[in-house]
N, C-alpha and C positions, 0 to 999 in steps of 0.2 A: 910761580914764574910770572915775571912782568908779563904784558905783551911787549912784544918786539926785543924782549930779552932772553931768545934764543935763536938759533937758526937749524935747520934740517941737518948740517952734521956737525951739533954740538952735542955734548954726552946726557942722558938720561938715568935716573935711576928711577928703576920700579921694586920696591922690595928692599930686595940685598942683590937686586941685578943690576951693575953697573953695563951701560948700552952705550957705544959711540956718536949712536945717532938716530934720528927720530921718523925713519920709514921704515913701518914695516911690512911682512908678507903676513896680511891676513889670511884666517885661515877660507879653503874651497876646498871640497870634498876631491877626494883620488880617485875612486873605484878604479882603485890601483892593485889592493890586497887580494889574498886567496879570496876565494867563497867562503871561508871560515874564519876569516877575519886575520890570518896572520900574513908579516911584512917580506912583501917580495923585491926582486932586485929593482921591478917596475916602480913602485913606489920609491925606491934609493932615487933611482935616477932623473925623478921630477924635482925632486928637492937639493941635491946636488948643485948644480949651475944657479940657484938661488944661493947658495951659502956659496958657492963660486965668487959669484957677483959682487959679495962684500953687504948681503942682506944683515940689521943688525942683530935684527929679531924676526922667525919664522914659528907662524901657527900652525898647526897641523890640522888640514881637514876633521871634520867631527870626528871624537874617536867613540863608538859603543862602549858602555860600562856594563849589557849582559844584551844578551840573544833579544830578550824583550825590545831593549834601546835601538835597534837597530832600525838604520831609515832608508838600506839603500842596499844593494849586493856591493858584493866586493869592497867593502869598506873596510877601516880596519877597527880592530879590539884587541878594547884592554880588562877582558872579561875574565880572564882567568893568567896563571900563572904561565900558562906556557905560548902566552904572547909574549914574553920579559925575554928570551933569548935574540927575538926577531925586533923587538922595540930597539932594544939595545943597539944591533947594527946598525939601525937607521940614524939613533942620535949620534955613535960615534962617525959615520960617514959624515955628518953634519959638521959636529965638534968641530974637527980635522981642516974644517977651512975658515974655522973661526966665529961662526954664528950660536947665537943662543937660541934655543929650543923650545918652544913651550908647547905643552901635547893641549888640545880642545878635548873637551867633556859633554858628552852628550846623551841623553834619552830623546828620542822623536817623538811619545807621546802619540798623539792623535794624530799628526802631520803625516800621517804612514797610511799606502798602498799598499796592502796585508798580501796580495799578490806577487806583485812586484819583489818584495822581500822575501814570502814564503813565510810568511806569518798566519798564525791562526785569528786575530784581530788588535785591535791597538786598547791602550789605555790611556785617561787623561784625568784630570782633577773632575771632570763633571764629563757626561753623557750629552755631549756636543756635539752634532753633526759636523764633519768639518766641509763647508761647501764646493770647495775646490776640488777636492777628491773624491768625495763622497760618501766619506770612511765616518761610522760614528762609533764612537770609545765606548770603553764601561768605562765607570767612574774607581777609579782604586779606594783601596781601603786603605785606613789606619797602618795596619800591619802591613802594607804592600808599598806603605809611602814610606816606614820605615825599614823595610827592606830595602828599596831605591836607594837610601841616604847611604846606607853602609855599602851598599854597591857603587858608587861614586867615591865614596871614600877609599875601597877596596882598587878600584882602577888607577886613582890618583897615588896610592903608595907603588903600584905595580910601573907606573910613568917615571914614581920618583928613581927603586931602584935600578928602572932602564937608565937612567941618566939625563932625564927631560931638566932642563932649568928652572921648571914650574907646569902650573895649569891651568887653564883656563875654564870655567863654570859659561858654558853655553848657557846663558839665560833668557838670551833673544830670539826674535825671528820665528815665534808662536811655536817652538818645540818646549817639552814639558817643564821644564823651570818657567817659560816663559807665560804655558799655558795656567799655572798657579798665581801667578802674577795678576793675569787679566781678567776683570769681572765677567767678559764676554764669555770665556770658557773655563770660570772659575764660580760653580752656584753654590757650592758647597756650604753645609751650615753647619758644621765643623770647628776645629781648633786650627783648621788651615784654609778658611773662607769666612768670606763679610769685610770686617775692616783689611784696611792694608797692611797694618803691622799681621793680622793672621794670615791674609795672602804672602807674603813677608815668609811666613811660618817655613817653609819648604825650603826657599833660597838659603837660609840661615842654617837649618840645620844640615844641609850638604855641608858649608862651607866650615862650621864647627867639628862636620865630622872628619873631611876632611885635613883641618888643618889639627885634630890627636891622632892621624896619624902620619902627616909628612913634619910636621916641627912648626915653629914661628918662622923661621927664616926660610922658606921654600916659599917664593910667590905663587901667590894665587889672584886670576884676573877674571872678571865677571864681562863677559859679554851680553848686553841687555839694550834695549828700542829706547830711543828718544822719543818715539810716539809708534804708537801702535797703528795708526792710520789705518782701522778699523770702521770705515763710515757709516754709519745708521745702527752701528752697534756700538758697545757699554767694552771699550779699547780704552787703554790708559794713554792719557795724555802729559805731553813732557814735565809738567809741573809735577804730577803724580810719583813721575817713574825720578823723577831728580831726587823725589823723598825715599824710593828703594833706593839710590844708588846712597843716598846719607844713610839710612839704615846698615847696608851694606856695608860702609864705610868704617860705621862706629863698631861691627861685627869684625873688622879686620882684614878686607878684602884689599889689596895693594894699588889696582887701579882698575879703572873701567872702558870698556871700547864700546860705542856708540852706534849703533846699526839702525835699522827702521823695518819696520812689517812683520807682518805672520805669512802666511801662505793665503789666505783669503785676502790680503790687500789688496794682492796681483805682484804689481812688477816694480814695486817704489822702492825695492833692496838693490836692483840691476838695470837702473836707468841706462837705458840705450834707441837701441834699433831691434824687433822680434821677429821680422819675417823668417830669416833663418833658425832663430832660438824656438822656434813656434816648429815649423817642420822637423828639426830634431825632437823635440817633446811627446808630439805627436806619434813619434816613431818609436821610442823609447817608454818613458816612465808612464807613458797616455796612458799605454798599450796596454794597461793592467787595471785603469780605472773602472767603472762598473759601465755598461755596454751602452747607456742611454748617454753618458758625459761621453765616455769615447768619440760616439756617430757626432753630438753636439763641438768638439775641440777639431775633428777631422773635416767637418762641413762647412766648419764657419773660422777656419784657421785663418784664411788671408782678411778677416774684418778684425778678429780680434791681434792680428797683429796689425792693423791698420790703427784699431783704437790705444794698443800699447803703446804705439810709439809718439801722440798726440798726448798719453796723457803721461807716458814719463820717459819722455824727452832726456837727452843726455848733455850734462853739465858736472863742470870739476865740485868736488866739496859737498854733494846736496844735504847730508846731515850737518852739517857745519851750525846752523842756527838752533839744532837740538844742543851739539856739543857743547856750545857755548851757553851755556843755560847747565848745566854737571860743570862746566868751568867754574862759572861764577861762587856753586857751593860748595863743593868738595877741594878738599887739600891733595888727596891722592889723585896719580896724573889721568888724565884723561883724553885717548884716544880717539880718534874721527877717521871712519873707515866714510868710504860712496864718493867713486868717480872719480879718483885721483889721479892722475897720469902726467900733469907738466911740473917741472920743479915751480915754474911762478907760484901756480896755485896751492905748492905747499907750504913754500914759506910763508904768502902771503895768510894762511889758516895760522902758519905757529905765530906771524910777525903782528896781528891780530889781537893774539891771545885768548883766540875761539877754542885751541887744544892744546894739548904738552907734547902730543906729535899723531903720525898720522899711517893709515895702512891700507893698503894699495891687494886685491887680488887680481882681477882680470890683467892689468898695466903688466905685474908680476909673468901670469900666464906668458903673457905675447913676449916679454922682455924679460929673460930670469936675471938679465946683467944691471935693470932697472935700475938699480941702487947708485953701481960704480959710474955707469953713462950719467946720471943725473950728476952724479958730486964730479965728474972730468967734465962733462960737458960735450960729453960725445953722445953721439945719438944712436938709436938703435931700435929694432923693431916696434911699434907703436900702434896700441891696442887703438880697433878704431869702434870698440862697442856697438860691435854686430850681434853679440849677446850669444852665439853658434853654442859656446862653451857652455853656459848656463843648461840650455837646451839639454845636452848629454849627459848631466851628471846620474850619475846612478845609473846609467845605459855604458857610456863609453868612456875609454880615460879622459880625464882631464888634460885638457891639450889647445892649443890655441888654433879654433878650427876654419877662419877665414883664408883663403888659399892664400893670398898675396903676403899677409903678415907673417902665414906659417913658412910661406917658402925662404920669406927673409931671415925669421929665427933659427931657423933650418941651416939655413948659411951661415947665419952668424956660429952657431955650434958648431957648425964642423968646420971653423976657421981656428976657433978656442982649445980642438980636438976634443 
């Protein structure tokens, strides 16, 4: 695609997915599902008023592919077969107003509070401390890396016969695709460490295993960092990660969506405002880290939200300069998720030719009608990146937690009925 030869609702295809238009709903976690991972009417009803809205494409929060993968309570899973009856409602509630569906695929790896979840400990490509949490992995083995891949594979046929449009390969954001990827939490000297083609090694074979068992024609979309933003550590840099996403590429994957960070960057995936995101955290997911970080995040919460907000500041696009860099070499399209909320600054991204379209969570959150209000031109609740939601995930639903915004969404739904 030229630049400037498309606009936000002109059609896309990814795959064999024909799409009318180029925002979409990235995926953010529910902790909407049972304890045990299956889909309750709670989760129907978040997604709902997004395919209402005229969304053209919706991600699904991380989904777990086994009990291990798991990064959060009340998530959902696609770990075994007797999630496929409760999958299935959800995509057909979906269907029914016309959106296409793509389920997220996920292992947390290291990025996991073993408490918080009810986990005995975590695993990752190497024996990493991870310093945000404080959680340090065993390093998996061979037979446990290939146990993972068939477990991915096995989630993603269980998505297909729910009726998902495709899937998505969570490869960003320092969970475990992600953590194989990075030198930083990747030592291994192994057939799946050192060079990048053997960091490579892991992404690959999910996505081969995957794709004998959903067919050629079921897309498959790789979410992965335009830059690790890893400071004073051995973090992949865009140049690097532009050659997974070509590797990627040449293995078959359909297209790629662009994020940034691990969980140790901090807060460069959720530029905003933290003073609220920081007291939910605190109260929620903190509450299970190990007792020395706990007193340190409870003590010194109003500075380090004082320093979040100095150092990532909120502005529309902020991956945009990654994006565009996977523009330049891949053929397959390539998505740009961070900070999206005014139609200007999306077309101005496609009319650019920084991406082939763009996707929107928090905006989403505040505004499920997002899509339709953008393309009429009517307006409607408008996320103002107080970050509150970020705070709660894996503590509380997913919901847009600013009082003013929500009371407005609030009204606007019960006008909709």
């Amino acid at each position: 695609m030229a630049a400037g030869s498309a606009g936000l609702f002109t059609p896309i295809r990814i795959g064999t997915l024909e799409l009318p238009g180029r925002l979409f709903k990235t995926a953010t976690a529910e902790t909407r599902a049972t304890n045990d991972g299956f889909i309750t009417q709670d989760v129907i009803d978040f997604y709902l008023p997004i395919a209402r809205g005229g969304a053209p494409l919706i991600i699904t929060g991380n989904i777990y592919i086994s009990l291990e993968a798991k990064s959060a309570p009340r998530q959902v899973g696609a770990d075994h077969d007797d999630k496929i009856p409760g999958l299935t409602r959800l995509v057909d509630a979906v269907h029914a107003h016309g959106a296409k569906f793509i389920a997220q695929l996920n292992h947390c790896g290291r990025q996991l509070v073993p408490r918080f979840v009810g986990s005995p400990g975590a695993v990752s490509a190497s024996e990493v401390k991870e310093l945000m949490t404080g959680t340090r992995p065993r390093a998996l083995t061979t037979a446990e890396i290939q146990r993972i891949v068939g477990e991915f594979a096995a989630a993603a046929e269980r998505c297909k016969r729910a009726g998902f449009d495709g899937v998505q390969m969570h490869s960003a954001n320092g969970y475990l695709l992600s953590q194989f990827l990075t030198p930083y939490t990747n030592r291994r000297t192994d057939g799946y460490g050192g060079s990048l083609e053997q960091r490579t090694r892991f992404c690959r074979e999910v996505l081969r295993a995957i794709r004998a068992r959903v067919g050629p024609d079921f897309p498959i979309i790789m979410k992965m960092n335009g830059s690790d933003q890893l400071v004073l550590r051995d973090g992949l840099k865009t140049a690097e990660l532009v050659e997974v996403a070509a590797i990627m590429e040449r293995e078959g994957v359909d297209a790629v969506e662009i994020t940034v960070g691990h969980y140790e960057s901090g807060f460069c995936m959720a530029r905003g405002r933290f003073q609220m995101c920081m007291r939910n955290m605190v109260d929620g997911a903190l509450n299970f880290v190990p007792p020395m970080r706990r007193w340190l995040f409870r003590t010194f919460r109003p500075l380090i939200a004082l320093g979040a907000n100095l150092l990532w500041s909120p502005y529309e696009g902020f991956n945009l300069d990654y994006a565009r860099r996977f523009k330049q070499r891949l053929k397959i399209p390539v998505i740009c998720v961070g900070g999206f909320r005014s139609r200007v600054a999306m077309e101005e991204a496609l009319a650019q030719g920084s991406c082939d379209a763009v996707s929107a969570g928090r905006a989403f959150i505040a505004d499920p009608y997002l899509y339709r209000h953008l393309r009429d031109g009517v307006p409607g609740p408008r996320c103002v990146e107080c970050n509150a939601c970020i705070g709660h995930l894996g503590s509380q639903p997913v919901e847009c937690y600013h009082p003013m915004v929500r009371m407005e969404k609030d009204a606007m739904l019960a006008r909709e009925g």
